[in-house]
N, C-alpha and C positions, 0 to 999 in steps of 0.2 A: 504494500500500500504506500503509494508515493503522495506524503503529504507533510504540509509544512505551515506553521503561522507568520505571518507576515506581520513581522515585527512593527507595534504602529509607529510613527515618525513622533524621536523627539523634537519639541518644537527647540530647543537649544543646542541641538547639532546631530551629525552624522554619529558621533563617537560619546555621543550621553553628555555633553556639557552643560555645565549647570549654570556657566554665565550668558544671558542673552542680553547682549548691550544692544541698544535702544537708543536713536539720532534726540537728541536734546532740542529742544523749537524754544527757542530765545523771545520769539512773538509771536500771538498767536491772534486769528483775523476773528472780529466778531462774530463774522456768517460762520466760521466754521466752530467757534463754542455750540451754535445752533446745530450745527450737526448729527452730536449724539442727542440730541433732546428727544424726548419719549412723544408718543403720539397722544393724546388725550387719553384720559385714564376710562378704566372700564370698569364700571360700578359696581358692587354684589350687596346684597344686604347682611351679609357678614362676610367674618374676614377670612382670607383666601388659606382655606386648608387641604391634608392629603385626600380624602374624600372629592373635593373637586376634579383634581388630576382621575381618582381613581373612579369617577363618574365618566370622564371622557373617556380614560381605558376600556371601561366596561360598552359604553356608547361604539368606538374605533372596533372592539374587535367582531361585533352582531354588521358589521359595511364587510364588502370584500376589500382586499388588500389592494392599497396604490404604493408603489413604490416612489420615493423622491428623486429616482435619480434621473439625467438626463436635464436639470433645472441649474445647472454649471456650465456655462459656454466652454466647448470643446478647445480650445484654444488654453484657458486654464486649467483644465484635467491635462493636459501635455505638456505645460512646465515641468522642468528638471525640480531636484532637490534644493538645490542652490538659488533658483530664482523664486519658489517657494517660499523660504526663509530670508529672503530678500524682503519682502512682503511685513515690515514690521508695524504694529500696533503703537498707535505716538501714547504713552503712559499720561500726558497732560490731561489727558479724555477718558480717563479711568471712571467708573464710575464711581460717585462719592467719592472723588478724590477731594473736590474742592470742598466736602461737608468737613473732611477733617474726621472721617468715619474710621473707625477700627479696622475693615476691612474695605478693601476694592477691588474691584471686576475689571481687566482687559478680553478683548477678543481676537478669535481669531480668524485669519483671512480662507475662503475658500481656492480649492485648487488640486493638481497633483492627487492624493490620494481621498482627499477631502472632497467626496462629491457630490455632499449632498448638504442645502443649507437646513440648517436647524432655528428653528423660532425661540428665543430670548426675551422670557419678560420679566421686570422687576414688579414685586407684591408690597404696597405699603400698604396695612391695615386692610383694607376691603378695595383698597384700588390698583389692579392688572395695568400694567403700561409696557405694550411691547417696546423693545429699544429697536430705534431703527439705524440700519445702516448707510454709512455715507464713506464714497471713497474717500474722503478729505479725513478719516480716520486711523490711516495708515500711510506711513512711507513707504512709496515701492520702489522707494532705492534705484538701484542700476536698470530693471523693468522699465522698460518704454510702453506698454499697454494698459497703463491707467487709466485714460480716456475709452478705451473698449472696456473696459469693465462697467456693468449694466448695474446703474444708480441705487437700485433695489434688490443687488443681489442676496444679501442675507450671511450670517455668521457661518465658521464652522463647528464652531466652539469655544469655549471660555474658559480662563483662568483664574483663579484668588485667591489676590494679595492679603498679606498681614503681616506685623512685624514679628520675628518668631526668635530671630539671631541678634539685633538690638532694638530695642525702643523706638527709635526714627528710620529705620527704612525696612519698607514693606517689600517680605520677601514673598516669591510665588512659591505656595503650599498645597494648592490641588489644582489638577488640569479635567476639565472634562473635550476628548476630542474623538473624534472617529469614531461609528460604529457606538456602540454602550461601552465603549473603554473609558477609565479614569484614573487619576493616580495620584498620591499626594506625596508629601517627604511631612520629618520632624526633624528639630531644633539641628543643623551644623547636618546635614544628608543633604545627597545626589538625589533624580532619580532614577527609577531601576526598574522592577517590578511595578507591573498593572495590574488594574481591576476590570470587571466587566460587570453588567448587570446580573447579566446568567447566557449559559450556553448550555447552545441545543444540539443534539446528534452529534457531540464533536466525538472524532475516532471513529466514526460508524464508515464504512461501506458508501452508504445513501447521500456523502457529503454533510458538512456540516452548515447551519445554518445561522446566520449574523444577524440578530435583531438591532437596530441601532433607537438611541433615541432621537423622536423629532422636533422636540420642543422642551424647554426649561424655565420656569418661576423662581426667583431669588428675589430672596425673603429681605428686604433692608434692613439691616440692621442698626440699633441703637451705639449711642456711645460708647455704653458700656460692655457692649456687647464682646460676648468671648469666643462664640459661635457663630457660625452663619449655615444659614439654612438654602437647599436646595430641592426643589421637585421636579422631576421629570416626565416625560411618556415617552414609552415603549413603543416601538409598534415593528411585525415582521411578518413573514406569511403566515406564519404558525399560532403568531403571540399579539397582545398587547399587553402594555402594563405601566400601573402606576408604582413610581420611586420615591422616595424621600431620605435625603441626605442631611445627616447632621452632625457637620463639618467643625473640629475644636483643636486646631493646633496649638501646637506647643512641643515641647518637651519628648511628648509623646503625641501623634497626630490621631485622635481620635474620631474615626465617621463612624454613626448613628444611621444603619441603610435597613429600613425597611420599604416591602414589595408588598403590591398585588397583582396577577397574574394571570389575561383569561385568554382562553384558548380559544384560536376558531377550528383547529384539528390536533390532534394528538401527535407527538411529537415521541421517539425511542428512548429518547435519553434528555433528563431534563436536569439540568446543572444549575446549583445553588452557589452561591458567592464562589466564583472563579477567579481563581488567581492567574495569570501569565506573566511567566519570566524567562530568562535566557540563562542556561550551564552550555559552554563549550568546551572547558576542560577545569578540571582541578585535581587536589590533590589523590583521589584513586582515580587519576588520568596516568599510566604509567611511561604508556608515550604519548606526545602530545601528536595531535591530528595534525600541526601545522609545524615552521619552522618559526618559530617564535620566542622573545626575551622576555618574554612574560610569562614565571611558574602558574600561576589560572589565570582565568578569565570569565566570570560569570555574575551573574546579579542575582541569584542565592546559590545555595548549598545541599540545600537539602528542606524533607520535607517534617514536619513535626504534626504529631498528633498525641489530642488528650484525649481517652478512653473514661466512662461515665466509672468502670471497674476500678480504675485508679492508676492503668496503665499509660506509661507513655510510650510512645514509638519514635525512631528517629530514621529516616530512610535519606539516605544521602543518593543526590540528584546525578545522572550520568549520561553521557553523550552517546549512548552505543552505535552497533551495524543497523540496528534495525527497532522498529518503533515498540514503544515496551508500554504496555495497558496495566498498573498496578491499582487492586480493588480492596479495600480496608472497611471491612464488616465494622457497623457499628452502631449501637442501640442508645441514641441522645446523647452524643459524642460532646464531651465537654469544650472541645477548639482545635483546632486544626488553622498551620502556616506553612509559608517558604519563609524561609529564614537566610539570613545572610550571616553566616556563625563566625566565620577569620573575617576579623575586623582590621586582620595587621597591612601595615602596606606594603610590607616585604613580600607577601603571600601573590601580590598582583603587579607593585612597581610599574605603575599605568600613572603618570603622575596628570595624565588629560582624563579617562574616564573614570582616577577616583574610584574604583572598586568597592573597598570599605569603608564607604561612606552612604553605602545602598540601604534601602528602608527593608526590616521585615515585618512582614505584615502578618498579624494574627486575627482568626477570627474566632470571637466567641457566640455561640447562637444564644438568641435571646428564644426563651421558652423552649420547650421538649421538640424534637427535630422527628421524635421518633426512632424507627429501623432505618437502612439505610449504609451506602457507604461512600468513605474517602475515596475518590477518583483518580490515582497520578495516570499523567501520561509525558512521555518521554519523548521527544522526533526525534532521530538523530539530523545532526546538521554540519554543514562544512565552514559556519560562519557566524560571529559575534551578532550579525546583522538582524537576526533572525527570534523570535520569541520561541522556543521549542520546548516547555514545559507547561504544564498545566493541571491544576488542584483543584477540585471543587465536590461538594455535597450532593450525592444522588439520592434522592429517595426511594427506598423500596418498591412504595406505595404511591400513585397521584389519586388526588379524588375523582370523582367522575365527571364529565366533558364539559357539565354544565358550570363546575362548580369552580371560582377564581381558586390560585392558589396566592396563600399568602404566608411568609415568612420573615424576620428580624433579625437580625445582628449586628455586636460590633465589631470595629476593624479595627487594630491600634498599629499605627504605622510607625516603626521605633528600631534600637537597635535593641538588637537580643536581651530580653528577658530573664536573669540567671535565677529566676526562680523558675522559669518554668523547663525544663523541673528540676524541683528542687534537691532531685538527689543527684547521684552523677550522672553526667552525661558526657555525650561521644563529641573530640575534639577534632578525630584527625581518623579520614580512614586511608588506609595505603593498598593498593594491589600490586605484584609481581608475580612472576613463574614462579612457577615451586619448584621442588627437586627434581620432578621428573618430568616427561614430556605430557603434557596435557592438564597437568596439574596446576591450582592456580594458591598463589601465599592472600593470605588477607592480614594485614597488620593495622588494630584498631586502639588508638589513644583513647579512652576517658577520664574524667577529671571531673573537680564537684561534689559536692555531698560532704560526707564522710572520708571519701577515698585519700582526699592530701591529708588523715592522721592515722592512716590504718599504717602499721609499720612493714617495712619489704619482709618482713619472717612471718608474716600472718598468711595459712594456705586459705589463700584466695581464687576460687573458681571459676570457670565462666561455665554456662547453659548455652550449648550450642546446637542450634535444629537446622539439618540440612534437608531438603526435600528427596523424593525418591531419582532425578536427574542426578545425583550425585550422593557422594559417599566423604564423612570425614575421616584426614588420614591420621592426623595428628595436631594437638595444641599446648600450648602454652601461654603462661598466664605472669605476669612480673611486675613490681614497681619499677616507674617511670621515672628514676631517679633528677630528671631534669624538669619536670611539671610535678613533677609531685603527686601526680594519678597515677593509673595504675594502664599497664598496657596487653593487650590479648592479641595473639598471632596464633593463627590456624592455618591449614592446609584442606583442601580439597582436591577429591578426584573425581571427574563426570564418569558414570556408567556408561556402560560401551555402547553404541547406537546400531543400526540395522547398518548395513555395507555403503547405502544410498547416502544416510544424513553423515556418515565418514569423509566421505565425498564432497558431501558439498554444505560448505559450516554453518551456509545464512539456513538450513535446516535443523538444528540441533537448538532442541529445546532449551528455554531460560533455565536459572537455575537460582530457585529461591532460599536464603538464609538467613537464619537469626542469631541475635546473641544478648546473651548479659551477663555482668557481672553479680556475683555473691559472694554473701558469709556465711557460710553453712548454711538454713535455709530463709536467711532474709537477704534479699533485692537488694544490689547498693544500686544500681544503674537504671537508667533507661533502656528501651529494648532495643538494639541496633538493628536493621532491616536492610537487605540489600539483596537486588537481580541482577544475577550476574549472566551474561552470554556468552560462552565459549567462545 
């Protein structure tokens, strides 16, 4: 199955930069203040809540499906990357910028991969004010076709601002652009990994399916405000739905996303808070795929999961030959992230894309999720370029056709959490050949907990479960007398395969592994998880 995500376009460069400098306007002309001005407000007899959004949802998906696209002049879907990002948004025309507001709104230009405009309105109290667009909102730079850009074309999406790193200058802290994609950073972070509203059929066979949203209300916010609020719509052949985002940077970047969800047909697989990010090689990368001076390369690491049982799991993320589908049973799953865990910069020495300095994002579900399970899925890929990972919540069960689906969760966009979990956990996984031919070494760091006072004389165990693809030959178990954790190295051998899958390797079944550490029979670790491919 030849398939691949299309990494969405940072708006701050080709290689993930996090500075987008922006042409400074020393003067600015009356008529174009008028510019962003809102169109006359549009009344309600109360004030603008998710029930609204999720009244058009329900309205949107009883119509057949219209697509947006085709409503971007051809000429602008065929810019390059470079003239794209030529294309900058003047900051003087922020929204509330001049209130002196906690937060502010820029947008962004359509074009290139962006091709479908979306409708933006701002919500004061009971009054809807779509923003309208005007080219006089943007510098296009080196572009000579700003006069053919059609006066009404509309946004592609938005950004906002707030000050997170000092007091007086307001940094960008969530993007919403393309497709249901969004992303945010915390306090001194790149960014790295995205979000999506939800995905559908992805990995199937049948194609997967891109719901995007088509419209947004942003909530204005007061002075004092620490928050700011977002709502969305959904809408795709399959789906509509209403969103709301409640958006609290800082320190830790926390969003507040709840959905509602109605179908106009039933859909294979239906994916709860999605994560996308990008692993091209790290440390159990044993050769790298490329000629490269960069030890990794990735915007997380691995994936983590809380168990309602009390278990954690740590599956560390890998580039293999061929696309790898991992499924994690789980009955009201306490959280589940991609984590970005080597925070050192030695680990990447990428001094442009900043590596650890990537957001991990955790999700906790707000309320019982029920049955159900964690989704990895793995591409492999030839290129940083590319988003090839992806996490999200399946449920067992959907209700029936008629009925919306609706779910809650938070998202804390932060670095690594060392409580969770709070015992040990896995710092470093290594691969190598083993001694003999076909045999594969695993060599895995943990650190945490208890483990930096257990002393190097204490016999200390691991639990290691290999599936029936393979057989263990031998392990060991030692203080890590440099970290101060404790370190585990195993050996594996694959069982022999039929004459045919000897032959030819992209046939030779995955080979699933566990592990953790003990003290006779209490748990110090987390549970280590890895698919390995011959």
């Amino acid at each position: 199955m030849n398939m691949e995500f299309v990494r969405p376009m940072n708006p701050f460069g080709k290689r993930h930069l996090n500075n987008y400098t922006l042409l400074a306007v020393n003067a600015v002309v009356v008529f174009m203040l008028c510019s962003i001005c809102l169109l006359c407000p549009v009344e309600a007899n109360e004030s603008f809540s998710f029930k609204n959004v999720a009244d058009k949802a329900q309205q949107l998906a009883a119509q057949p499906f219209k697509g947006l696209t085709g409503q971007i002049p051809e000429f602008l879907v065929k810019i390059n990357y470079d003239e794209w990002r030529d294309i900058r948004f003047k900051p003087e025309f922020a929204l509330w910028r001049k209130e002196q507001l906690p937060f502010t709104v820029q947008f962004f230009h359509p074009g290139l991969y962006y091709d479908r405009p979306v409708i933006i309105n701002t919500v004061d109290g009971a009054a809807v004010k779509p923003v309208t667009f005007s080219r006089n909102l943007f510098d296009y730079g080196r572009n000579k076709f700003k006069e053919r850009v059609p006066s009404n074309l509309g946004f592609a999406g938005f950004r906002v601002h707030h000050p997170i790193n000092t007091k007086k200058y307001y940094d960008e802290v969530a993007v919403f652009l393309g497709a249901s994609y969004f992303r945010a950073v915390a306090r001194k972070q790149n960014y790295g990994l995205s979000a999506r509203a939800l995905a559908l059929d992805t990995a199937l066979s049948t194609g997967e399916e891109f719901p995007y949203f088509k419209e947004f209300w942003i909530i204005k916010p007061i002075e004092e405000s620490t928050r700011i609020t977002v709502y969305a719509l959904l809408d795709s052949a399959s789906v509509s739905g209403a969103y709301e985002f409640i958006i609290k940077p800082g320190k830790e970047t926390v969003i507040d996303v709840k959905g509602t969800v109605f179908r106009r047909k039933d859909v294979q697989k239906f994916g709860i808070a999605p994560l996308t990010s990008m692993f091209f090689y790290g440390k159990n990368t044993s050769q790298r795929p490329v000629d490269d001076f960069r030890p990794e390369v990735h915007d997380s690491d691995g994936l983590l999961v809380s168990f309602s049982s009390g278990e954690w799991l740590w599956h560390p993320l890998v580039n293999s030959r061929a696309l790898i589908v991992n499924s994690f049973s789980a009955v009201n799953p306490l959280g589940f992230g991609l984590l970005q865990r080597e925070l050192n910069f030695t680990a990447y020495q990428d001094l442009e894309a900043r590596y650890e300095n990537r957001p991990s994002v955790w999700i906790t579900p707000r309320g019982k999720w029920g049955k159900g399970h964690i989704e990895l899925i793995q591409i492999p890929t030839e290129s940083q370029l590319n988003d090839n990972i992806m996490a999200f919540w399946v449920p067992e069960r959907l209700p029936g056709a008629g009925t919306p689906i609706s779910f809650s969760y938070t998202m804390s966009w932060q670095y690594p959490d060392k409580k969770r979990p709070q015992g040990g956990r896995t710092i470093a996984t290594y691969t190598a050949k083993g001694k003999a031919d076909e045999m594969k070494k695993f060599v895995v760091d943990f650190a945490g907990g208890k483990l930096e006072t257990i002393p190097a004389d204490r016999p200390i165990t691991a639990s290691i479960t290999v599936d029936n693809n393979a057989k263990l030959v031998e392990q060991q178990v030692y203080k890590n007398q440099v970290t101060g954790g404790w370190r585990l190295v195993f050996q594996i051998q694959p069982v022999e395969q039929s004459g045919v899958d000897l032959m030819l390797k992209q046939k030779r079944p995955p080979i699933e592994l566990r592990a953790f550490l003990k003290d006779g029979n209490n748990s110090l670790t987390e549970t280590w998880s890895y698919t390995y491919l011959p």
